[in-house]
C-alpha positions in Angstrom: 18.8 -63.2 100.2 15.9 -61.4 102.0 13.9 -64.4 102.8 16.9 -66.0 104.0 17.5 -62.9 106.7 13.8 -62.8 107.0 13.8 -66.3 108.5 16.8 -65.6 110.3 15.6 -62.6 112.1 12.5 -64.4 112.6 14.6 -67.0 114.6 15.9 -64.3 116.8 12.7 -62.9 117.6 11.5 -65.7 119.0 14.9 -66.4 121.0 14.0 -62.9 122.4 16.9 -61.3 120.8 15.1 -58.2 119.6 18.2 -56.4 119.2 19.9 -58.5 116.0 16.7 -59.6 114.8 16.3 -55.5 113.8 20.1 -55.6 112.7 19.2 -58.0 110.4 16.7 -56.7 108.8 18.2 -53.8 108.2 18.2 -52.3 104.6 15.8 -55.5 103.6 13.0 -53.9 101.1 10.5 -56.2 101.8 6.9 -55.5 102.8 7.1 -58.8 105.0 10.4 -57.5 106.7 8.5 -53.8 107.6 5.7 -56.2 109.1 8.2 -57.9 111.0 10.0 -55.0 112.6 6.6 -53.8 114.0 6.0 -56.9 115.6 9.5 -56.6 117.2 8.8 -53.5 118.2 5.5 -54.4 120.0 7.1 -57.8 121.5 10.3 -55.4 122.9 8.3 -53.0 124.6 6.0 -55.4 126.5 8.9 -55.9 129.3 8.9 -52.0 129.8 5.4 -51.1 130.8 5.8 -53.7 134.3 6.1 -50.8 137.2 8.1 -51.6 140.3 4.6 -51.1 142.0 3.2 -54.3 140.2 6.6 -56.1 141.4 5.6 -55.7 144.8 2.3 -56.8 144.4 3.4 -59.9 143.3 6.0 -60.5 146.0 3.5 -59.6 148.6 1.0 -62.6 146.8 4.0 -65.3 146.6 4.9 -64.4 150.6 1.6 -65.0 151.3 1.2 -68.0 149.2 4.3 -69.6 150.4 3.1 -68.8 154.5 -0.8 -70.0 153.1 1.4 -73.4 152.0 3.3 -74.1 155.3 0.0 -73.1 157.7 -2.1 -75.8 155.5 0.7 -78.3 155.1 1.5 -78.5 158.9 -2.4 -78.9 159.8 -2.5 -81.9 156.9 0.3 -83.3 157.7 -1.4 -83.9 161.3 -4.3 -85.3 160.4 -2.5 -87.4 158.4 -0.5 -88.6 161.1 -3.8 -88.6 163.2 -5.1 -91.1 160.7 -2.5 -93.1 160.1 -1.9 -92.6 156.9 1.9 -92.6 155.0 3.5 -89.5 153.7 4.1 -90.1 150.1 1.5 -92.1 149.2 -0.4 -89.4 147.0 2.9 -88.5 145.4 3.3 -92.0 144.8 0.3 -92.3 142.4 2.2 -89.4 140.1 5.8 -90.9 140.4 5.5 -94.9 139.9 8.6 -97.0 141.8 12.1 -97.5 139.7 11.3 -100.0 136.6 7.9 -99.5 136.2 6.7 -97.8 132.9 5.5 -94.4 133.4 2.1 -93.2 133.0 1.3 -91.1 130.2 0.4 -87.8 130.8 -2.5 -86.6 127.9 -1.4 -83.6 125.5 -3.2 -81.2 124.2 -3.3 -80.8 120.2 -3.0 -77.5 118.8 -5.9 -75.8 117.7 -6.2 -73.4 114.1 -5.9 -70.4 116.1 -2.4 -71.1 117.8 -0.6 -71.3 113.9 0.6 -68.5 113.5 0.2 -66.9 110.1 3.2 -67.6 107.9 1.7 -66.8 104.6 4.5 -66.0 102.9 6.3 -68.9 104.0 3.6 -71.1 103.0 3.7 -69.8 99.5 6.8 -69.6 98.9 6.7 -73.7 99.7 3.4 -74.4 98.0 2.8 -72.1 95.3 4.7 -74.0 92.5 2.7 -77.1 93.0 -0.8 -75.0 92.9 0.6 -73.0 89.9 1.6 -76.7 88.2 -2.2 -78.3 89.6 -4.1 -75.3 88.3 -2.2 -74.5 85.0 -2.3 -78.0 83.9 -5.9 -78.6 84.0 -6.6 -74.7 82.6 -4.4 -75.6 79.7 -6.2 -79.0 79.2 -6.9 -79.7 75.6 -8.4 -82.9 73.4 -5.4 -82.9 71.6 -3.2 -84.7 74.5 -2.4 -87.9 74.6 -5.0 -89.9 77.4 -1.5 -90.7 79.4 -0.5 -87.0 79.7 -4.3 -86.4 80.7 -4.4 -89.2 83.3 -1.0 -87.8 84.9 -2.1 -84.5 85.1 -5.4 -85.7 86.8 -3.2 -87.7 89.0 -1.3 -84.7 90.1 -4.2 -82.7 90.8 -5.8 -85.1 93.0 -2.7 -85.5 94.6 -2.5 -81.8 95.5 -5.6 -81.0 96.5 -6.0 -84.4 98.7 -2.8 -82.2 100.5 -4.6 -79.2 100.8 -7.6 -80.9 102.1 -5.6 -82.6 104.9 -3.0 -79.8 106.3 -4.4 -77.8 109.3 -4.5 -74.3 108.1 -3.8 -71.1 110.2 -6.8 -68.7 110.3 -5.6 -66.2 107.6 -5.4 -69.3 105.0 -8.7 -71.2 105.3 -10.4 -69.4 103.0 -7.6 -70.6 100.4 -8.5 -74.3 101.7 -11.9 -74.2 101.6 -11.4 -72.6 98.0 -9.6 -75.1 96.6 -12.3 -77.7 98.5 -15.0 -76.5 96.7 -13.8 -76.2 93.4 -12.1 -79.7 93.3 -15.3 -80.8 91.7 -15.5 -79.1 88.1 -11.7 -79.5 88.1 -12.2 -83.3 88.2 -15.5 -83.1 85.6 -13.3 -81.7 83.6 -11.0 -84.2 83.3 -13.2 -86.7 82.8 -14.8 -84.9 79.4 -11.1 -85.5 78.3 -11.1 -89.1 78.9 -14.6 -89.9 77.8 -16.7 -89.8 74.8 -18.1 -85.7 74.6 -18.3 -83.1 72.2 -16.5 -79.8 72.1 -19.9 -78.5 73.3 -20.0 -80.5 76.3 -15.7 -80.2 77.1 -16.2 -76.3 76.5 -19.6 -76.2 79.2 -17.2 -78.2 81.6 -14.2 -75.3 81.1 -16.6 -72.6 81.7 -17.7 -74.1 84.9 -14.2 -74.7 86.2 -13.4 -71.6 85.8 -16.1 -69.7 87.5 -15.2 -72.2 90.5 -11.5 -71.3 90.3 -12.4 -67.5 90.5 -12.8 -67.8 94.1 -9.1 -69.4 94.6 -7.8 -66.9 92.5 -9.4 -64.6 94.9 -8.6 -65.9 97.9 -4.5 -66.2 96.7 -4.7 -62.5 95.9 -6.3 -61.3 99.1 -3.1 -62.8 100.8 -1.2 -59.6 99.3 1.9 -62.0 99.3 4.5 -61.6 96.8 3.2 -63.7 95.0 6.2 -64.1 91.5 6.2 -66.4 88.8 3.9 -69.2 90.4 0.5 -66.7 90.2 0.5 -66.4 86.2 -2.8 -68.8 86.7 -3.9 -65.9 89.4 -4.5 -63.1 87.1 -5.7 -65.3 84.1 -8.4 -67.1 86.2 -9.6 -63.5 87.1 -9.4 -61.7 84.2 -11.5 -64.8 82.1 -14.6 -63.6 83.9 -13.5 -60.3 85.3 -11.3 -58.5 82.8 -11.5 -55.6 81.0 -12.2 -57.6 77.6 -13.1 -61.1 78.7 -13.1 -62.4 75.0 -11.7 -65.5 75.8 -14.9 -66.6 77.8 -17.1 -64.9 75.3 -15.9 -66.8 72.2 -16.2 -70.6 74.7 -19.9 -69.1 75.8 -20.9 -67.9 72.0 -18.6 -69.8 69.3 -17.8 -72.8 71.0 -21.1 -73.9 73.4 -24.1 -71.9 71.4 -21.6 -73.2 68.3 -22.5 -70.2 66.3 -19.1 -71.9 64.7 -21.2 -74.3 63.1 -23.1 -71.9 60.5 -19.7 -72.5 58.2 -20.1 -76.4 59.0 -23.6 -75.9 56.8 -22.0 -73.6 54.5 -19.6 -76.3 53.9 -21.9 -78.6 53.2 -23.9 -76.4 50.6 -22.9 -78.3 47.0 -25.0 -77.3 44.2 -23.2 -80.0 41.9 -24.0 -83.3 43.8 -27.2 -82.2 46.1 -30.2 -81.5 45.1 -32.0 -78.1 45.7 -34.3 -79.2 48.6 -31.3 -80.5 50.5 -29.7 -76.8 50.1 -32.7 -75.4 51.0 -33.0 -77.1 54.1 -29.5 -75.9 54.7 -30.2 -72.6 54.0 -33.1 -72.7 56.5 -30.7 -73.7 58.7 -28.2 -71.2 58.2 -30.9 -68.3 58.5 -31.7 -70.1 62.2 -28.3 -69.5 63.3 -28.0 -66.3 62.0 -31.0 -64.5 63.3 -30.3 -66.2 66.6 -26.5 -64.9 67.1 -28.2 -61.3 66.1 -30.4 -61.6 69.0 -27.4 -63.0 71.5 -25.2 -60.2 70.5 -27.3 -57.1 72.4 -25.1 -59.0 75.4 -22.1 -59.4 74.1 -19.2 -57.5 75.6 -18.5 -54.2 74.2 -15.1 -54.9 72.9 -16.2 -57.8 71.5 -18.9 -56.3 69.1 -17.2 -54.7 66.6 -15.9 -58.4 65.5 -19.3 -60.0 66.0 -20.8 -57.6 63.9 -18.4 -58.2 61.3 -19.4 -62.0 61.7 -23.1 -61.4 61.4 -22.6 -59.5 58.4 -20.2 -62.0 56.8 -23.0 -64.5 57.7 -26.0 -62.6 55.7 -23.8 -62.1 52.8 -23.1 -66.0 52.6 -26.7 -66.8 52.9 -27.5 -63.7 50.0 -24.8 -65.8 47.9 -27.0 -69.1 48.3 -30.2 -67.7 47.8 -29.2 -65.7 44.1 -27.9 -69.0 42.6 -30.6 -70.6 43.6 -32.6 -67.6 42.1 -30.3 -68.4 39.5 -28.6 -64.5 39.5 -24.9 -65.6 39.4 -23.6 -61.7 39.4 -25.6 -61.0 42.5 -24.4 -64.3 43.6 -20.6 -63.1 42.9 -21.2 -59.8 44.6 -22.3 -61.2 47.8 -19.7 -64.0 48.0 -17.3 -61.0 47.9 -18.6 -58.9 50.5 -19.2 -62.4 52.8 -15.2 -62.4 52.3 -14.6 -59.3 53.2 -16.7 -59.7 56.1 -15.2 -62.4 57.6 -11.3 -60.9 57.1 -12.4 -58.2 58.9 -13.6 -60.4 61.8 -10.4 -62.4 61.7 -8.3 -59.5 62.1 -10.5 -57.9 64.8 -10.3 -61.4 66.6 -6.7 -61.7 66.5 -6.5 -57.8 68.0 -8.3 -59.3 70.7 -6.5 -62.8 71.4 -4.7 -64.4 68.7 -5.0 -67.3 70.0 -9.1 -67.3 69.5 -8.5 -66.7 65.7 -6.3 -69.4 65.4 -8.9 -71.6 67.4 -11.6 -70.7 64.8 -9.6 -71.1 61.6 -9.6 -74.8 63.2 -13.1 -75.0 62.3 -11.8 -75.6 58.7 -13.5 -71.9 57.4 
């Protein structure tokens, strides 16, 4: 109901009908409508400040103008006469004779700055289909079939080619130019789905979309529009890089990219019944890589974050401890530090899942 008397009362404001363009509005609780009022207020006052003094003046300039018109129209109408030439023939080269096509006269296209700045409006029309074009490729995943992929591409091409092509009002261009420049990675991205990658190289291509979506989420939020259920992709573009825990971007950078995942691949592979001991020893090596190179990494990690990376670290020196003592050939040892590996790594599960559940689902995926 409000944007429907908001676009009503702005309808009468520009009929000049300040008067029920504020009955309208009244009792609307609407930022926007507050806006609006001022501007009615300015636009209705504007008639006022013209003084009778200023009247004159301009009646004295059109007498003058109108006696200027006659004097110089009398003294060119005889020279015309002196010269023989018609009356009307100048006119005649504006106003062609009956049945002859008329002439036509040039226009001149609207620049940027005469649009005036309906933000609202605009997002109220277009923020479903950015909220559909963005949440779609956020939400992208392997697991899709390649048809739901390719429409979803489809869509987003189709949307942005729009955005590319509509002439903006001021206050909006940095909206069009945000959604210009991150168009790329958005596209990348959807090509690692339909092409041969790794997780590595798909996770790499998320990370950059996003940073190049931060800007557009930006931009949308600077509008200070009410914005309602088409921004959800607003505040999760921003708070991936910029949140108070962003532990959805550090599991991508760290678990999925460095795939610090892949220490439990090895440990899988460990199988003192069918390999033989060089071939878990190379393993081992392996595993010991991983691990002192995730203990260096983590003096960056996120604050929030370390308490479950900690536990992960320690759950991945107990699983190499349990290695090394059957090899050493100490199976109580062994026992006691494939215990405290477990207890480890339930601990880092549950501290996970406090942070997203989602992640821990993600890296139970692994197959650990």
């Amino acid at each position: 109901m409000s944007k429907e008397k908001l676009t009503k009362a702005r309808d009468l404001m520009d009929a000049g009908n300040f008067r029920e363009a504020r009955r309208t509005l009244k009792g609307v609780k609407d930022p926007a409508a507050a806006k609006l009022l001022a501007r009615i207020d300015e636009l209705d006052e504007q008639p006022v400040r013209a003084s009778s003094s200023v009247g004159r003046d301009i009646l004295h300039v059109l007498l003058i103008g109108i006696i200027g018109a006659a004097l110089f129209g009398g003294i060119g109408y005889a020279i015309a006469l002196s010269q023989g030439v018609k009356l009307g023939t100048a006119v005649a080269l504006n106003n062609p004779p009956p049945g002859s096509t008329p002439r036509p006269q040039p226009t001149a296209a609207p620049t940027a700055t005469d649009i005036p700045c309906e933000a609202q409006a605009w997002w109220d029309a277009s923020g479903a289909a950015m909220n559909q074009a963005i949440l779609d490729a956020v939400n992208l995943t392997i697991e899709q079939r390649p048809a739901a992929i390719q429409a979803a591409q489809a869509n987003f091409q189709t949307w942005q080619a729009a955005i590319a092509g509509e002439q903006f009002a001021p206050c909006l261009a940095p909206v069009q130019t945000a959604v210009t420049s991150a168009a790329p990675s958005v596209e990348a991205f959807y090509a690692a789905h339909l092409t041969t990658t790794s997780e590595q190289e798909r996770a790499q291509k998320f990370l950059t979309m996003m940073s190049d979506l931060l800007p557009l989420a930006d931009a949308v939020a600077a509008l200070n529009l009410d914005l309602g259920a088409d921004a959800a992709w607003v505040q999760g573009v921003q708070d991936f890089t910029r949140g108070e825990c962003p532990a959805e971007r550090w599991f991508v950078e760290t678990m999925v990219v460095r795939d610090y995942q892949r220490f439990f691949t090895l440990l899988g592979d460990v199988d003192f019944q069918n390999k033989p001991v060089t071939e878990i020893q190379a393993t081992l090596r392996e595993m010991r890589n991983l691990q002192s190179a995730f203990e260096t990494d983590s003096g960056a990690f996120p604050e929030c974050v370390k308490p479950a990376s900690e536990s992960y670290l320690g759950g991945m020196k107990e699983f190499i401890n349990t290695i090394n003592t059957l090899l050493n050939g100490n199976r109580a040892a062994s026992d006691a530090h494939l215990q405290a590996a477990r207890t480890a790594i339930n601990s880092f599960f549950s501290q996970l899942a406090a942070l997203d559940s989602n992640l821990a689902d993600a890296f139970r995926q692994t197959g650990f």
